[in-house]
C-alpha positions as CSV (number, residue, x, y, z in Angstrom):
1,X,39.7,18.4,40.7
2,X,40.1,16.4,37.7
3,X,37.3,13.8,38.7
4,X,35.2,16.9,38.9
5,X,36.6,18.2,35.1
6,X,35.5,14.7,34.1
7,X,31.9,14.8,35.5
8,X,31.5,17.9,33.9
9,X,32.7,17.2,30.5
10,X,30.8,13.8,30.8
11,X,27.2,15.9,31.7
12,X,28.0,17.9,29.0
13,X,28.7,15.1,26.6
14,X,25.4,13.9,28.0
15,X,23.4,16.8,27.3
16,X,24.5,17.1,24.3
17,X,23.6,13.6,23.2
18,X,20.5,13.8,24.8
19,X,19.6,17.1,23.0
20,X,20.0,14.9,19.3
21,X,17.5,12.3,20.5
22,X,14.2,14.1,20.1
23,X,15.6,15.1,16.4
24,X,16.2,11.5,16.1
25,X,12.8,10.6,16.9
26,X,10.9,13.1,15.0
27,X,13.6,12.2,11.5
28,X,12.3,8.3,12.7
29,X,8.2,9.3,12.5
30,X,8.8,11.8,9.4
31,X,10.6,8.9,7.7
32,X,7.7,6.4,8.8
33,X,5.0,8.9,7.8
34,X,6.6,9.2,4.5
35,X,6.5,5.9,3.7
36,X,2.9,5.2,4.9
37,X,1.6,8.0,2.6
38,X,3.3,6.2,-0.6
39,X,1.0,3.3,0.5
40,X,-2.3,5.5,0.5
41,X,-4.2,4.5,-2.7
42,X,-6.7,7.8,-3.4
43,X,-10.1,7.4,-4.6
44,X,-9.8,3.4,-4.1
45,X,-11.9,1.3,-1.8
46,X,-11.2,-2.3,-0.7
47,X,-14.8,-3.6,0.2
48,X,-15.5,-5.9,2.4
49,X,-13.1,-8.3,4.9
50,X,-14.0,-6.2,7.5
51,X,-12.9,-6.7,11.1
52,X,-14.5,-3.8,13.1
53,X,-15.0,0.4,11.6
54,X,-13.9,3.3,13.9
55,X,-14.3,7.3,13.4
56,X,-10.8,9.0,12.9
57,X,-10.1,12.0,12.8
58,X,-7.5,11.8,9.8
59,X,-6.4,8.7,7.7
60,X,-2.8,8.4,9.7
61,X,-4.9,8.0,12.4
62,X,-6.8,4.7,10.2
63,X,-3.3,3.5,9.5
64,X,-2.4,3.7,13.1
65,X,-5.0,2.1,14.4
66,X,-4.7,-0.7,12.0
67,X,-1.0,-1.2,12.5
68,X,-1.8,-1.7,16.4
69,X,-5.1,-4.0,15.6
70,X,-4.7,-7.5,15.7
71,X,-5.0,-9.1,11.7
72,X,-5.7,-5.9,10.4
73,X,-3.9,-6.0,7.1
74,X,-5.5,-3.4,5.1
75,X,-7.8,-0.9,5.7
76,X,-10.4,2.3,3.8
77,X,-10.8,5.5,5.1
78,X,-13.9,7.2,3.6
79,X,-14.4,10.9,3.8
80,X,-16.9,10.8,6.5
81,X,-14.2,10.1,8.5
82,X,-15.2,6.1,8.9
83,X,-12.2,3.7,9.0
84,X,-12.6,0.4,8.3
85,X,-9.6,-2.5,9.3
86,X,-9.9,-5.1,7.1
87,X,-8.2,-9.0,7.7
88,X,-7.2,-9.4,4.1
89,X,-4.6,-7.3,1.7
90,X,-6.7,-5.3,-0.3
91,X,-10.1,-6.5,1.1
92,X,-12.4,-9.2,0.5
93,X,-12.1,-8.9,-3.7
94,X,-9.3,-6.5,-4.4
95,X,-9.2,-2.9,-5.0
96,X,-11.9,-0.9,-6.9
97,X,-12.1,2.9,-7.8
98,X,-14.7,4.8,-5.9
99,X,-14.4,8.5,-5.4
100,X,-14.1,9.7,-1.2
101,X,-12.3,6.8,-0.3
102,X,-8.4,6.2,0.3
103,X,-7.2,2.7,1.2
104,X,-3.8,0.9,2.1
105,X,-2.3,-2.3,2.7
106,X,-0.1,-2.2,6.0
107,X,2.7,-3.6,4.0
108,X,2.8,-2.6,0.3
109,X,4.2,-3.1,-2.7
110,X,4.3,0.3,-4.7
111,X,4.6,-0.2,-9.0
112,X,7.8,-0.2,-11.2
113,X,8.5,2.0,-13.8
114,X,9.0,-1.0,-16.5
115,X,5.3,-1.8,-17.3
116,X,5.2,-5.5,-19.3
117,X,5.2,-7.0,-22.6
118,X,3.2,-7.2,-25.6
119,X,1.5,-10.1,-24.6
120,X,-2.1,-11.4,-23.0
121,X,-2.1,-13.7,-20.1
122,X,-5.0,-15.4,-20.8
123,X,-7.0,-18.0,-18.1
124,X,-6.4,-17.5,-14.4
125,X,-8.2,-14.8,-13.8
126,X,-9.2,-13.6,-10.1
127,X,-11.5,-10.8,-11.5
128,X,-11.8,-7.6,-13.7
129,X,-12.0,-4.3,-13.2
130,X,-12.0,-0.7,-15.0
131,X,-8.8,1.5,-14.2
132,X,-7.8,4.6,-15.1
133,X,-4.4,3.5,-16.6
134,X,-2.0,0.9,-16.9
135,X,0.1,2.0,-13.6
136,X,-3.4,1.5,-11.4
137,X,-3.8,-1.9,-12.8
138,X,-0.4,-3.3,-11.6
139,X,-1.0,-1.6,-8.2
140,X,-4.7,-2.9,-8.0
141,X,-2.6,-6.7,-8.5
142,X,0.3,-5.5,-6.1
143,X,-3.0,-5.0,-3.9
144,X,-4.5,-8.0,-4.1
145,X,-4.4,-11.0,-2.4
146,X,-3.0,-14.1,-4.6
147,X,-2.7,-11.4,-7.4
148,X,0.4,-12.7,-9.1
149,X,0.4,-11.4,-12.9
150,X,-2.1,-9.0,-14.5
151,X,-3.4,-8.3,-18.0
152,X,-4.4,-4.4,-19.3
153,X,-6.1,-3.6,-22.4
154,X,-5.7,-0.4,-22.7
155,X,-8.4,-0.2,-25.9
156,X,-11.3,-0.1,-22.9
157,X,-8.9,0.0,-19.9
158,X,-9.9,-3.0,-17.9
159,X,-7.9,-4.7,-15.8
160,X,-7.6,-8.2,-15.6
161,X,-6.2,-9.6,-12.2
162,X,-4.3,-13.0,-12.4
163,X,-3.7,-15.9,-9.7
164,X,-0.8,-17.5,-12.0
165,X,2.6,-16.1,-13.2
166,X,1.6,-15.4,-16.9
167,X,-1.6,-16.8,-16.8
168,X,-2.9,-20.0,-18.4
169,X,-1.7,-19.7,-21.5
170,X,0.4,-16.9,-23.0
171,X,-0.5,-14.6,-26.5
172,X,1.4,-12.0,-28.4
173,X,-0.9,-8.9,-28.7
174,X,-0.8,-5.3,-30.2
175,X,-4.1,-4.5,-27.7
176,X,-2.8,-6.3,-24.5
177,X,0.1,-5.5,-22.0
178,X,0.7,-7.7,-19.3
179,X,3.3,-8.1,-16.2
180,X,4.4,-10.9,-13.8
181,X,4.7,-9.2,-10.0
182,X,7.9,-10.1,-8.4
């Protein structure tokens, strides 16, 4: 009798256990869902780098099938539905606003509240681009491959991308802000 008590407390105890791993699993995919959405840059494409283009039903699905593609590092989703796995972070050149599109890195970096000093980082420079503010700029750098320090003017809002911490030489500036990436 009491070996039968036990196997029916211990079925229980199973069942009960086994009942809290499906909410475990969907709490695990929410979590990971979550955190791939704060990765999704809107209305930004990162051309070129391309390692094949697929049509997906939804941009999950384009992260998906980048996480699971060998060297796919980033990829755009564009509102026809095309996904494109690229081999670099942040394609071939970087980030660049373009309406339709929504791009990611696989593993990213999202911006920091602080936003730099009063300061240009002059020399080094990967490339330059247009933003829409001074946030966009840092995570256009966070985006970028090699992209360690970045330069915004906010007088015409471009963007200047750096491949050195503080540039090549360093100048105090009302017009400029500029950050190091950690």
């Amino acid at each position: 009798f009491t070996t039968l008590l036990y196997t029916i407390k211990f079925e229980r105890s199973m069942m009960s256990t086994m009942m809290y791993v499906p909410v475990l699993i969907l709490l695990a995919f929410v979590q990971q869902s979550v955190q791939q959405k704060q990765c999704y840059r809107q209305d930004v494409n990162f051309g070129g780098a391309d390692i094949k283009s697929t049509w997906e039903h939804t941009v999950d699905r384009c992260f998906t099938k980048c996480r699971y593609t060998a060297g796919c590092r980033s990829f755009t989703y564009r509102s026809d539905k095309m996904c494109f796995l690229k081999n670099k972070k942040g394609g071939a050149a970087g980030p660049n606003v373009l309406s339709g599109h929504i791009s990611a890195n696989i593993q990213c970096q999202n911006v920091d509240a602080f936003w730099g000093e009063a300061a240009n980082f002059g020399g080094a420079d990967i490339r330059h681009t247009k933003v829409n503010s001074a946030a966009q700029c840092e995570q256009f750098c966070r985006d970028t491959e090699a992209c360690k320090s970045v330069t915004y003017a906010s007088r015409d809002k471009t963007c200047y991308l750096k491949n050195r911490i503080n540039g090549v030489n360093r100048y105090r500036s009302s017009v400029y802000r500029s950050k190091n990436m950690n």
